[in-house]
C-alpha positions as CSV (number, residue, x, y, z in Angstrom):
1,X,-13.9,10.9,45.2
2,X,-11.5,13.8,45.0
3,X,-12.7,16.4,42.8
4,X,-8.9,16.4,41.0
5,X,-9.0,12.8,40.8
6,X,-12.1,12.8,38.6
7,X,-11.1,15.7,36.8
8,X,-7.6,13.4,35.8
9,X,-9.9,10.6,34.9
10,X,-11.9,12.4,33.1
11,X,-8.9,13.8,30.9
12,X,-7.6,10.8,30.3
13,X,-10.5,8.9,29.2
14,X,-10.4,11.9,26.4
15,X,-6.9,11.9,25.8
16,X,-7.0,7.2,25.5
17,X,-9.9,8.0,23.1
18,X,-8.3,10.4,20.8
19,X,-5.0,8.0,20.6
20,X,-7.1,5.1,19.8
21,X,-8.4,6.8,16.7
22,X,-4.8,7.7,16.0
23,X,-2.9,4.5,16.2
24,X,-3.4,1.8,14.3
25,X,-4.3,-1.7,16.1
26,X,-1.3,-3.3,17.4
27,X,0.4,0.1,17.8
28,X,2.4,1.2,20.2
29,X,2.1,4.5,21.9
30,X,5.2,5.3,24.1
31,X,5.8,8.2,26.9
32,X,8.7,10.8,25.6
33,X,9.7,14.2,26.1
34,X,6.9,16.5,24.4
35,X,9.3,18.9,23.3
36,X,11.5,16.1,21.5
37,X,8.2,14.5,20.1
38,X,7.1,18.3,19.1
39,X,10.3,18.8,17.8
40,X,10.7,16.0,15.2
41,X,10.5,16.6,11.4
42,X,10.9,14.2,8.4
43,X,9.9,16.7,5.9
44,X,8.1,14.0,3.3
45,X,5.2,14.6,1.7
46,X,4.1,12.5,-1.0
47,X,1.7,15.1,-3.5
48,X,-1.7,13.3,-5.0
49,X,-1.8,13.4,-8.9
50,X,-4.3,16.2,-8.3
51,X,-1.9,18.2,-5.9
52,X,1.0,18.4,-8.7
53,X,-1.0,18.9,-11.4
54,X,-2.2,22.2,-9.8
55,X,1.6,22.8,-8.6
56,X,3.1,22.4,-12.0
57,X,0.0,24.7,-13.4
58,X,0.4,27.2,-11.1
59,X,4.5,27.6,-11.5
60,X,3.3,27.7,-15.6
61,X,7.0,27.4,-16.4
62,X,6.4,23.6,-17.5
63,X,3.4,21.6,-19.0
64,X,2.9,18.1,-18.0
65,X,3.6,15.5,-20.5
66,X,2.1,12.3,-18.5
67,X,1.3,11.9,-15.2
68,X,-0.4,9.1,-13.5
69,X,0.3,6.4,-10.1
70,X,2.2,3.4,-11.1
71,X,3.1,0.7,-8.4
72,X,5.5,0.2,-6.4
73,X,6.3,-3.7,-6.7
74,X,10.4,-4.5,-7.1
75,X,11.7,-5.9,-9.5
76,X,13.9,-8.1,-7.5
77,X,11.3,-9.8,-4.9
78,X,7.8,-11.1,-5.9
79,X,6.4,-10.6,-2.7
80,X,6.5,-7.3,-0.2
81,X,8.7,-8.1,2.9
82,X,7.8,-5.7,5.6
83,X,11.2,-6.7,7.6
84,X,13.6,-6.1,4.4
85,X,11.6,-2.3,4.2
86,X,12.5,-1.8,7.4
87,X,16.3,-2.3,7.8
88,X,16.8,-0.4,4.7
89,X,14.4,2.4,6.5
90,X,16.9,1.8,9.4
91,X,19.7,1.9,7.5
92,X,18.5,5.6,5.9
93,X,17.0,7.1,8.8
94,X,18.8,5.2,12.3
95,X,21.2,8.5,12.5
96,X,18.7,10.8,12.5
97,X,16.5,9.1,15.3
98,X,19.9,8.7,17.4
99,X,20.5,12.5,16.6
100,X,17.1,13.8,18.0
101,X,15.9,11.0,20.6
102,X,19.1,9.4,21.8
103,X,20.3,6.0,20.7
104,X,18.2,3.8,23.0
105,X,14.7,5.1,22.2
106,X,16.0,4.4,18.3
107,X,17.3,1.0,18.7
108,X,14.0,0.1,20.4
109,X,11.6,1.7,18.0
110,X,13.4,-0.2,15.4
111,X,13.9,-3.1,17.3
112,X,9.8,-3.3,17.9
113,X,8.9,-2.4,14.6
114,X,11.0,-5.1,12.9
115,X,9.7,-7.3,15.6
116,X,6.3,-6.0,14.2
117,X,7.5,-7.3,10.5
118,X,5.2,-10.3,10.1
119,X,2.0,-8.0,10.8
120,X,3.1,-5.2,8.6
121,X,4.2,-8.0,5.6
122,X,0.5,-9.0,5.8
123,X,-1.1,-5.6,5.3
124,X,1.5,-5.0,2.5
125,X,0.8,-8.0,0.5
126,X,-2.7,-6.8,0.5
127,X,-1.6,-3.2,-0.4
128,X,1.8,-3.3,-2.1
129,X,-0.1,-3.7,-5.6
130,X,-2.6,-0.7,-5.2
131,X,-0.9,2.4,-7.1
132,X,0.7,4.9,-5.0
133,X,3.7,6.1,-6.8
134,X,3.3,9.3,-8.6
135,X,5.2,9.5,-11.9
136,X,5.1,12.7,-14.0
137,X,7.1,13.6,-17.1
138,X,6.9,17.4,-17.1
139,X,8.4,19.4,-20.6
140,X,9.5,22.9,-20.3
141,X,7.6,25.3,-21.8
């Protein structure tokens, strides 16, 4: 065997591995421009209740009245519907996929991950009443 040949192998062995332990089962991984991939921010970042404390103790300008996780059940559906979360996610975010990876790469994304819906519903009825909103009442000081 060609000593490039095993050296690709090789490398890609590595590189399957390393996305397996980054997707989740059922995921989809999908070739696309590194640069675009590289590129794209969503700056979210949801803080733990231990990261804000220290935030709010550190700026020292306000002292925190009550802070804790509360859950993120609706008050309009009993049940979490993975498919509903995902058109309004569509809805909210759709232009900014078009803007950065072009409008057919979006409309399949979304297209797959809706069609995904029933899979994700099930690990959200598991999960949706597990605490993972953080509310925090902060008084100035």
């Amino acid at each position: 065997m060609n000593a490039y040949v095993a050296q690709f192998e090789k490398d890609m062995e590595m590189f399957f591995n390393a996305r397996a332990e980054e997707i989740v089962p059922g995921g989809m991984m999908v070739k696309l421009d590194e640069s675009l991939v590289n590129s794209f921010n969503v700056p979210v970042y949801f803080p733990s209740i231990e990261d804000m404390t220290k935030v709010v103790e550190k700026n020292d300008c306000f002292s925190i009245e009550r802070i804790e996780l509360t859950h993120p059940k609706s008050k309009l559906v009993d049940e979490a519907d993975a498919k509903t979360l995902m058109i309004n996610l569509r809805a909210v975010f759709e232009g900014l996929f078009i803007n950065h990876f072009g409008r057919e790469i979006a409309k399949e994304a979304f297209t797959r991950t809706i069609l995904k819906s029933d899979e994700i519903s099930a690990w959200m009825k598991i999960n949706y009443k597990k605490a993972c909103q953080l509310f925090i009442a902060l008084k100035r000081k």
